[in-house]
C-alpha positions as CSV (number, residue, x, y, z in Angstrom):
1,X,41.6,127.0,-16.0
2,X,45.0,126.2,-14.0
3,X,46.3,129.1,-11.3
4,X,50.1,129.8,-11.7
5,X,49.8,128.9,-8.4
6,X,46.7,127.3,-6.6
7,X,46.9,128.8,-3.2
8,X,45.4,132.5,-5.1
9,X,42.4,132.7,-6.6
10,X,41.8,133.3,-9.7
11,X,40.5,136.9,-11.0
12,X,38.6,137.7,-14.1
13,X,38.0,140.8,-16.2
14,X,35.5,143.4,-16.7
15,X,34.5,143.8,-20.3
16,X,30.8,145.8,-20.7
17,X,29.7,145.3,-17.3
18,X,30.5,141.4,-17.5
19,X,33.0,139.7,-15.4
20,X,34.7,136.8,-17.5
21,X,37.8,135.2,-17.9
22,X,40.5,136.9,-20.6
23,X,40.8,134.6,-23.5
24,X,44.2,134.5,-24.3
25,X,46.8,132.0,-23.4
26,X,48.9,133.2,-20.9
27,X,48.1,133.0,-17.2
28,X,49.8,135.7,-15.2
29,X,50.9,136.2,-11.7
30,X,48.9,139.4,-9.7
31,X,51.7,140.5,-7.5
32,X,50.8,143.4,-4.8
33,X,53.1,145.6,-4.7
34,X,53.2,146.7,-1.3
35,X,54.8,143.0,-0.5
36,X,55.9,141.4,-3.6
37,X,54.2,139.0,-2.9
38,X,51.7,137.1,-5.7
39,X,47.8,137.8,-4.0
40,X,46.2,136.0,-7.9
41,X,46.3,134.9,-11.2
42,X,44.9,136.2,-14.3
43,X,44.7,135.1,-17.9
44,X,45.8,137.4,-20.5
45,X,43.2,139.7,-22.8
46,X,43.7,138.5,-26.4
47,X,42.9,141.0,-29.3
48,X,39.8,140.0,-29.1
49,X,39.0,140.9,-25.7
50,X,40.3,144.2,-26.7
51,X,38.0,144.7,-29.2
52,X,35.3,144.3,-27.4
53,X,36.6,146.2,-24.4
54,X,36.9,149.0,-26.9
55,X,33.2,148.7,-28.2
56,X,31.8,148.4,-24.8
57,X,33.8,151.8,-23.4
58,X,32.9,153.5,-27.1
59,X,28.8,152.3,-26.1
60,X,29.4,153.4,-22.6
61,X,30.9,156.7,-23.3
62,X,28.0,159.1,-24.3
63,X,26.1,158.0,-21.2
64,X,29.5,159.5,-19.0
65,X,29.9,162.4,-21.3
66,X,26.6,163.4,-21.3
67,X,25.8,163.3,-17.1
């Protein structure tokens, strides 16, 4: 997967305990903003990856609730 630029890493997302790359097709900068400057890149969720993100935090919930 390209960086936007290659001097930050690359982060990936979360999705039901499972760190993986977003499957859309945008790659974004990470910019901290306490400097403005970019710290990483990130590709884009598609629907899909919201979908899922949904069903894992709908899975998860009762187990929060529930404590």
């Amino acid at each position: 997967m390209e960086n936007v630029d290659s001097k930050h890493p690359l982060v990936q997302q979360v999705i039901g305990s499972q760190w993986r790359e977003g499957s859309g097709s945008k790659v974004q900068a990470v910019v901290d903003p306490s400097t403005g400057q970019v710290a990483a890149s990130l590709r884009d969720a598609s629907g899909a990856d919201v979908d899922e993100a949904i069903a894992a935090a709908q899975e998860a919930f009762p187990g929060w609730r529930d404590r």
